[in-house]
VEXFIKOL-550088 format. One record per residue (C-alpha): residue number from 1; residue in three letters; x, y, z. Coordinates in nm, 3 decimals, always signed. Last residue first. Layout:
N
SITE	NUM	ALA	X	Y	Z .
...
! end
This chain:
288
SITE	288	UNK	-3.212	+4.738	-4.129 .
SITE	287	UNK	-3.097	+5.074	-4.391 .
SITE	286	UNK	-2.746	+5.021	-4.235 .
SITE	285	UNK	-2.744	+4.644	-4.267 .
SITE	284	UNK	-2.860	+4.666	-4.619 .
SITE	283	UNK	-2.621	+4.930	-4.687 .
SITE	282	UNK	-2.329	+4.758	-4.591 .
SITE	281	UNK	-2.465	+4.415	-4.754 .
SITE	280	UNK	-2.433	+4.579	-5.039 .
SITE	279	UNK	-2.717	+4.715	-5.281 .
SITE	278	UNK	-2.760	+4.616	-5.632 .
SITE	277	UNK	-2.970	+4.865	-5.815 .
SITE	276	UNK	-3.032	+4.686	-6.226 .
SITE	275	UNK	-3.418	+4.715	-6.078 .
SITE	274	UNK	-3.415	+5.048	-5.957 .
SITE	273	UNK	-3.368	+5.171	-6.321 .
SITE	272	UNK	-3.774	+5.054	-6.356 .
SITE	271	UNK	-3.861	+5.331	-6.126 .
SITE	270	UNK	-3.610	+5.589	-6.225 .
SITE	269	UNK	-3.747	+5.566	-6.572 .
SITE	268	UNK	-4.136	+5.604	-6.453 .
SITE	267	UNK	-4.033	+5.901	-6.237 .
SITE	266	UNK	-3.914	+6.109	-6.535 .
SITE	265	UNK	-4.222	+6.003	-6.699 .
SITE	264	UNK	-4.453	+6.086	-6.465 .
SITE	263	UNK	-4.826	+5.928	-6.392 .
SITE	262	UNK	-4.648	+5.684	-6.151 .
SITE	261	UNK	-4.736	+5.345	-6.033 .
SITE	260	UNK	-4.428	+5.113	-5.836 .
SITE	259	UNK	-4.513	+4.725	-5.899 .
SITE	258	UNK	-4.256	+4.563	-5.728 .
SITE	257	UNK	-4.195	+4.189	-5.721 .
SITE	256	UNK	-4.147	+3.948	-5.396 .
SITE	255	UNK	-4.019	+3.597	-5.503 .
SITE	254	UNK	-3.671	+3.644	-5.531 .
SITE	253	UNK	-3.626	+3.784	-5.190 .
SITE	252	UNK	-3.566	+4.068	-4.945 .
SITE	251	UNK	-3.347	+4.248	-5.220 .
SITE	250	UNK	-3.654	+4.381	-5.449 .
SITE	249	UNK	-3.772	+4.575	-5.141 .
SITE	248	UNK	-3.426	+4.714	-5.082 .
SITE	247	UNK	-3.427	+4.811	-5.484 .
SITE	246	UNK	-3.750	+5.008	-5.460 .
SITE	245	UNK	-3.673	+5.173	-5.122 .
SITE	244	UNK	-3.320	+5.316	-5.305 .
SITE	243	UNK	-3.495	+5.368	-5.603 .
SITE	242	UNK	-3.735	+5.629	-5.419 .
SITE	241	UNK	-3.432	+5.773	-5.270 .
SITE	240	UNK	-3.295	+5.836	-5.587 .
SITE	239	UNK	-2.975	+5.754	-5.720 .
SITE	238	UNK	-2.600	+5.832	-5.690 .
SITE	237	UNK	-2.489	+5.551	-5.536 .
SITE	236	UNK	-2.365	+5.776	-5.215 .
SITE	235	UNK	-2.669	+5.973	-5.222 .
SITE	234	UNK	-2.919	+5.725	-5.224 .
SITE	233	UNK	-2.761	+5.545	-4.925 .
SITE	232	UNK	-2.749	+5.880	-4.724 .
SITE	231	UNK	-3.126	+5.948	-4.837 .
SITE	230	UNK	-3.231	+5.643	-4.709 .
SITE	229	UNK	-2.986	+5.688	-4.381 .
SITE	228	UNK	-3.202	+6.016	-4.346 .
SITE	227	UNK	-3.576	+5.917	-4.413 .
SITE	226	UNK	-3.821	+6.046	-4.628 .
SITE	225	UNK	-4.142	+5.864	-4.754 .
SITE	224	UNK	-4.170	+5.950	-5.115 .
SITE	223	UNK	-4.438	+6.101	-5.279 .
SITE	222	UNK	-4.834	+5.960	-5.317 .
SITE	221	UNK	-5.102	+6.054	-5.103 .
SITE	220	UNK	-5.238	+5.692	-5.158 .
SITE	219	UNK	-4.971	+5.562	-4.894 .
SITE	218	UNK	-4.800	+5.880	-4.679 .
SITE	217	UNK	-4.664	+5.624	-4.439 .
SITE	216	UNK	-4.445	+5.461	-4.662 .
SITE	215	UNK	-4.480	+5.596	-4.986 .
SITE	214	UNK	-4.249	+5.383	-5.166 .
SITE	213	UNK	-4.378	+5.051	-5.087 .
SITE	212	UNK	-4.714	+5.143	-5.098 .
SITE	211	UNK	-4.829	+4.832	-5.211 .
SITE	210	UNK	-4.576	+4.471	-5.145 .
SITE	209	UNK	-4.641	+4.191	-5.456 .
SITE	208	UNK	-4.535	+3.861	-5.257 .
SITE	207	UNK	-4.509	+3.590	-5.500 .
SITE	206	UNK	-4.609	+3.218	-5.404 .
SITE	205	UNK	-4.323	+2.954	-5.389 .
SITE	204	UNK	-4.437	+2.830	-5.054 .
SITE	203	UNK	-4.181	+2.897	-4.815 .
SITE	202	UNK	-4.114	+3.233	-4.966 .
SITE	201	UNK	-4.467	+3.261	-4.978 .
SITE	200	UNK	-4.473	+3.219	-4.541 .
SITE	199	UNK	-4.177	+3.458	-4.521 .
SITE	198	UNK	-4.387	+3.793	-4.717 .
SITE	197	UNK	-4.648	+3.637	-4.476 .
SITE	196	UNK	-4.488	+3.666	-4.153 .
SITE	195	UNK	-4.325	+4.015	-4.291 .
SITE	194	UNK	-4.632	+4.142	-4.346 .
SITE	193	UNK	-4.643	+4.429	-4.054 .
SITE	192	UNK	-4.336	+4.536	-4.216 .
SITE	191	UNK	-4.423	+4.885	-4.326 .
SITE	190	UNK	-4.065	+5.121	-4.289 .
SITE	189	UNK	-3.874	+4.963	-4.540 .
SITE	188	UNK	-4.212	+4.846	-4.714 .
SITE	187	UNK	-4.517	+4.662	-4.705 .
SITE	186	UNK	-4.868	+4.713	-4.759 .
SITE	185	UNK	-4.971	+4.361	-4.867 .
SITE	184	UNK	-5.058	+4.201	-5.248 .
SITE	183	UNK	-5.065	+3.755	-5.229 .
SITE	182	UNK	-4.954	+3.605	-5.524 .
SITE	181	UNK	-5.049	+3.245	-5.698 .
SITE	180	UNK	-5.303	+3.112	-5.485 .
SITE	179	UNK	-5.406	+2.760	-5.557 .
SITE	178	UNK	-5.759	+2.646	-5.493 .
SITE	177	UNK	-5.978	+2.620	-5.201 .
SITE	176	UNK	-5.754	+2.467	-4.920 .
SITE	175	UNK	-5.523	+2.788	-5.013 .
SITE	174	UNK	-5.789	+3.008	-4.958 .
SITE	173	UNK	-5.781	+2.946	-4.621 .
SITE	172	UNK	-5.478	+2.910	-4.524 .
SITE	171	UNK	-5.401	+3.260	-4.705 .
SITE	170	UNK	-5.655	+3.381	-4.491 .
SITE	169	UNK	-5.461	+3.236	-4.203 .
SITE	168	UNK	-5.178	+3.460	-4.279 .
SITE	167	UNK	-5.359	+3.845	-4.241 .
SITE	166	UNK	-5.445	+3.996	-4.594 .
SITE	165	UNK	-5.459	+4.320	-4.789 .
SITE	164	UNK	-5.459	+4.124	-5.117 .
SITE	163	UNK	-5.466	+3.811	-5.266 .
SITE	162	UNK	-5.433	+3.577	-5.567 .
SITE	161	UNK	-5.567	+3.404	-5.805 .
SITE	160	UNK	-5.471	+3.272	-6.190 .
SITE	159	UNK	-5.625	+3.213	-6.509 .
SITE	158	UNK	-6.016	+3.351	-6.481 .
SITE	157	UNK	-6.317	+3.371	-6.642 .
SITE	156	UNK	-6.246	+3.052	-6.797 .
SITE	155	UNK	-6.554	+2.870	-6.591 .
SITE	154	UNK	-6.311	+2.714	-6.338 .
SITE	153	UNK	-6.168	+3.052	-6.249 .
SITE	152	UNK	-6.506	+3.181	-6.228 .
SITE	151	UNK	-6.595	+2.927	-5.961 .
SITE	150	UNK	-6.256	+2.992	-5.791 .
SITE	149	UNK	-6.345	+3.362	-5.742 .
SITE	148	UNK	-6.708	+3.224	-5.558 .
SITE	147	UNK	-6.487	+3.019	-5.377 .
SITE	146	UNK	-6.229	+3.290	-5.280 .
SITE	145	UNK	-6.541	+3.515	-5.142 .
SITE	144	UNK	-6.674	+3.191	-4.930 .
SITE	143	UNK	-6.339	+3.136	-4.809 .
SITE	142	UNK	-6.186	+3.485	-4.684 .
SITE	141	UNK	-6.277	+3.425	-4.319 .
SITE	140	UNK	-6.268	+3.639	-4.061 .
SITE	139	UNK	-6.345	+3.960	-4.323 .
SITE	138	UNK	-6.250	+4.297	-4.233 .
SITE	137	UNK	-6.158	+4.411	-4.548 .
SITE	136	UNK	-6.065	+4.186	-4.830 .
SITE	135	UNK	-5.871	+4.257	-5.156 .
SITE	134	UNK	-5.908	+3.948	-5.363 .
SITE	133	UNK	-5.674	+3.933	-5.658 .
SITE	132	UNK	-5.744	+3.834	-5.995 .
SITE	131	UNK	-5.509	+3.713	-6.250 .
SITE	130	UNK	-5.480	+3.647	-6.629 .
SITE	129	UNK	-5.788	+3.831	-6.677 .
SITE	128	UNK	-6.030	+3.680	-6.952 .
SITE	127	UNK	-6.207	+3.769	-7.246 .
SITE	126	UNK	-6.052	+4.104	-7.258 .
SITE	125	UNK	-6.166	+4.447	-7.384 .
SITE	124	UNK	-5.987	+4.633	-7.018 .
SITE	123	UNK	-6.317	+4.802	-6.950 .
SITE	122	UNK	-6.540	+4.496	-7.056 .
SITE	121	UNK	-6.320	+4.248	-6.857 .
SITE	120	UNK	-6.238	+4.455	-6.564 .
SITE	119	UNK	-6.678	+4.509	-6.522 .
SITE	118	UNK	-6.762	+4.108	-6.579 .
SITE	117	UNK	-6.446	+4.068	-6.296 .
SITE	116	UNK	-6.646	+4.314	-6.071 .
SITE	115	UNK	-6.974	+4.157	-6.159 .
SITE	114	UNK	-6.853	+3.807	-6.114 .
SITE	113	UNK	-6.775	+3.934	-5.743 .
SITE	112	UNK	-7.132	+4.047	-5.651 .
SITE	111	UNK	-7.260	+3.663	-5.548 .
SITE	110	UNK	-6.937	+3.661	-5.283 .
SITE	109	UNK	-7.078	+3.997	-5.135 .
SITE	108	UNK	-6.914	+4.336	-5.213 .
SITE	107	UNK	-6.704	+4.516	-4.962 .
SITE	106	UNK	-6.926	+4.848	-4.882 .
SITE	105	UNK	-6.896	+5.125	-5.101 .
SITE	104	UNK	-6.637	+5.374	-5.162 .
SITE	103	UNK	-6.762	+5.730	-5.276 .
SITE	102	UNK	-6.643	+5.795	-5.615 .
SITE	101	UNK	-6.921	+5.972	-5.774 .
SITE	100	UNK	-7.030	+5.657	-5.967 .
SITE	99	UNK	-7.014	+5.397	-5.673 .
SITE	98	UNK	-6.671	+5.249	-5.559 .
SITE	97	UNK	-6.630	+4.927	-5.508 .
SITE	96	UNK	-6.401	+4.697	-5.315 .
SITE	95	UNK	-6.395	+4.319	-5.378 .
SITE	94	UNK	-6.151	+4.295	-5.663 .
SITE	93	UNK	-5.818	+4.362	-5.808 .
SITE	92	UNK	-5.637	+4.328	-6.130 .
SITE	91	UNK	-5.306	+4.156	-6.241 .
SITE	90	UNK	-5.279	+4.214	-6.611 .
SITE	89	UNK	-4.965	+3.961	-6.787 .
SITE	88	UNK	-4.816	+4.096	-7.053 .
SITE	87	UNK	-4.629	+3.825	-7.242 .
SITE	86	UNK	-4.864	+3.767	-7.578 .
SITE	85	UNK	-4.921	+4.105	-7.654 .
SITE	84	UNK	-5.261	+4.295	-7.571 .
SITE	83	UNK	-5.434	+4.478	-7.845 .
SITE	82	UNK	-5.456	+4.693	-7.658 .
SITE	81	UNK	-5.181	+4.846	-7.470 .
SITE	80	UNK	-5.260	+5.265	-7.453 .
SITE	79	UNK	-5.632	+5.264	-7.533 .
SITE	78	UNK	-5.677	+4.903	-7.283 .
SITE	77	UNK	-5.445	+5.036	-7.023 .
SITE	76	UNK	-5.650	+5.393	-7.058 .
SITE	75	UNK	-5.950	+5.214	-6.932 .
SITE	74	UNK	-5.859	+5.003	-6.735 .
SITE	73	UNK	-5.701	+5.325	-6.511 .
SITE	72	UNK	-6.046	+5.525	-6.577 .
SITE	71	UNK	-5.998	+5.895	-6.623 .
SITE	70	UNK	-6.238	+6.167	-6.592 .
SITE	69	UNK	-6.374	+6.213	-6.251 .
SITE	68	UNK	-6.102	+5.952	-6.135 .
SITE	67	UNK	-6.075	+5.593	-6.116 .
SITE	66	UNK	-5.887	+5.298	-6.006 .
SITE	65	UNK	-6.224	+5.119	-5.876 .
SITE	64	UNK	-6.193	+4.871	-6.236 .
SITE	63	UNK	-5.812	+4.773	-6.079 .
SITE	62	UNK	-5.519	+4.751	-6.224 .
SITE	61	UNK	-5.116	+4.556	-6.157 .
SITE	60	UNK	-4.957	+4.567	-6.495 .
SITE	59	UNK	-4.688	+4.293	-6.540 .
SITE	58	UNK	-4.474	+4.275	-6.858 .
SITE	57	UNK	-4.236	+4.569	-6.819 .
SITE	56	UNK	-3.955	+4.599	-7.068 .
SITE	55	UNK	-3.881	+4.949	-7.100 .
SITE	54	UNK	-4.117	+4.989	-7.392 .
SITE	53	UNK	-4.379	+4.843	-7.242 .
SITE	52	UNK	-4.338	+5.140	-6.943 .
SITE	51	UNK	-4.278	+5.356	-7.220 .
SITE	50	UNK	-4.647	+5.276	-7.358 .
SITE	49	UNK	-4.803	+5.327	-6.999 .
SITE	48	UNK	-4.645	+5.639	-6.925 .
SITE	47	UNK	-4.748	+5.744	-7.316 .
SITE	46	UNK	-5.145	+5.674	-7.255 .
SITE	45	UNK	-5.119	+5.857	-6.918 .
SITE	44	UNK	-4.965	+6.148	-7.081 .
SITE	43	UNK	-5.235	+6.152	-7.366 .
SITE	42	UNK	-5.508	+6.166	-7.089 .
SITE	41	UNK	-5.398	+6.367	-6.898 .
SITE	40	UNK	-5.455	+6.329	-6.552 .
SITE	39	UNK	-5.804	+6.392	-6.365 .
SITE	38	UNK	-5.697	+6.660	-6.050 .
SITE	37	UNK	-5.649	+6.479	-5.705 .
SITE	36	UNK	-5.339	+6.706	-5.591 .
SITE	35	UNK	-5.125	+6.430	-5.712 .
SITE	34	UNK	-5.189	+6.412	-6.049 .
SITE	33	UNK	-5.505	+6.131	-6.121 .
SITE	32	UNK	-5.592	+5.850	-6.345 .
SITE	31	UNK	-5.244	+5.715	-6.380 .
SITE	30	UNK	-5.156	+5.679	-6.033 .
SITE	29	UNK	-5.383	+5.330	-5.943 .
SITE	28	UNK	-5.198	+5.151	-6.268 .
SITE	27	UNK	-4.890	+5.000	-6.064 .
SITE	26	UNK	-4.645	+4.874	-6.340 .
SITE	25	UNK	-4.394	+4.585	-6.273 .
SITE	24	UNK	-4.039	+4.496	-6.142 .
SITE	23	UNK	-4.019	+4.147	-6.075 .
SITE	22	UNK	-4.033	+4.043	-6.477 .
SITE	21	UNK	-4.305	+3.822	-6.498 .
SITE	20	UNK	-4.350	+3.468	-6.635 .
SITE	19	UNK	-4.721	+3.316	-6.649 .
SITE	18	UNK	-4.765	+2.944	-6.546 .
SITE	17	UNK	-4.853	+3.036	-6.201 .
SITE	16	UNK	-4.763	+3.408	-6.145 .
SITE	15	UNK	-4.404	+3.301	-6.223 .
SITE	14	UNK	-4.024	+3.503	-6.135 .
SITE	13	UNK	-3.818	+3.724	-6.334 .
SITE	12	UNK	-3.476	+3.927	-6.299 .
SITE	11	UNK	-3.455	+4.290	-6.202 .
SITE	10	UNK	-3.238	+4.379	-6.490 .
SITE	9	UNK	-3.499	+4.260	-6.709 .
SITE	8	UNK	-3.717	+4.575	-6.657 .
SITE	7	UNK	-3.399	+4.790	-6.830 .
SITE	6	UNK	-3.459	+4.583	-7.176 .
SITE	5	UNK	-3.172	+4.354	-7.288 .
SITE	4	UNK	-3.414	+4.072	-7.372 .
SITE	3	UNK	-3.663	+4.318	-7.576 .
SITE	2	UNK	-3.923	+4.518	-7.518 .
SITE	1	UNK	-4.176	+4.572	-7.823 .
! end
């Protein structure tokens, strides 16, 4: 069990509703796979997710369509964390699909989303997720999807919603439904095409969970984005650059939390020691 002095405390905490999180989390997408595609192993996974517990993390960010050919990401969550203690908090994502093979299919309809959150529940052996997130794609409107979510909320399905992969006035939108309690964008040093709505939850108390915030550019590839005053700030604290993106992410407010995913141990420590980072106002200015 983590305990008050654990590294993931260092980061500090904010809510997902009435649920406390540490702001620096676990990403489940790059446990199922290495990074040239290959299913990971399984007993690795299972220990990447255990040490991230033991570190102190209490928010696990998953998804049923974070598979491989062999390895499920709910899956090994539920082998490596079940049965679930009291302070984790699972954060899991709907509307995509993917079909058996892998292919991606269409976004679902707003009558299909019970079936996703049916399909997290029985893979992750819960009666209930804590939070669901809809990812929408091309969408003018995220309403009708968000009711349908809401429904399920109101049935016990479901704690807490939230959002992903969205422009501001869908967060208009489902905020006339029912309360949204984190909204999931690609951001990062060098991906601020959110930064409206990254402001906009400031304003309203709501987290902002940023994706790919290490990758930059390279996004489900996986590594680390590379850049030269990165790498200069890195250097001179003696850290990695990946830490260095981690911590400036953590730095543009209290409300935004990271959820970095690694299948690697090594990386997995680095990852939650970029929450204790403190960069200056020098380095913020250099990094812009």
């Amino acid at each position: 069990m983590p305990t008050i002095d654990s590294p993931a405390a260092a980061a500090g905490e904010w809510t997902l509703g009435d649920l406390t999180v540490r702001r620096i989390g676990f990403g489940a997408m790059r446990v199922t796979a290495t990074a040239d595609g290959s299913p990971s192993d399984r007993d690795r996974a299972v220990a990447v997710l255990r040490r991230a517990r033991e570190l102190g993390v209490n928010h696990v960010d998953t998804a049923a369509f974070y598979f491989s050919p062999l390895r499920s990401a709910n899956e090994l969550i539920n082998r490596a964390l079940a049965p679930y203690p009291d302070d984790l908090v699972i954060s899991a994502k709907v509307g995509p699909g993917r079909d058996p093979s892998g292919e991606w299919l269409p976004l679902c309809r707003p009558d299909q989303l019970r079936g996703q959150v049916e399909e997290n529940l029985r893979q992750l052996g819960r009666d209930h997720l804590d939070v669901v997130n809809l990812r929408q794609a091309g969408l003018e409107s995220v309403a009708e999807h968000f009711g349908a979510l809401a429904e399920l909320r109101e049935a016990g399905l479901i704690r807490h919603l939230g959002l992903s992969n969205i422009r501001p006035e869908h967060l208009d939108q489902a905020r006339a439904i029912a309360p949204v309690v984190c909204v999931q964008n690609q951001y990062g040093l060098h991906l601020r095409r959110s930064e409206v709505l990254l402001r906009r939850c400031a304003e309203l108390g709501i987290a902002f969970v940023p994706f790919f915030a290490i990758t930059g550019a390279g996004r489900e590839a996986g590594g680390v984005a590379e850049d030269p005053t990165v790498a200069a700030v890195a250097r001179e604290h003696g850290v990695t650059p990946a830490q260095v993106r981690l911590a400036w992410t953590l730095h543009r407010g209290p409300h935004v939390l990271a959820i970095p995913g690694t299948g690697d141990p090594a990386h997995l420590e680095q990852n939650i020691a970029a929450g204790a980072l403190r960069l200056t106002v020098a380095d913020l200015d250099r990094l812009g």
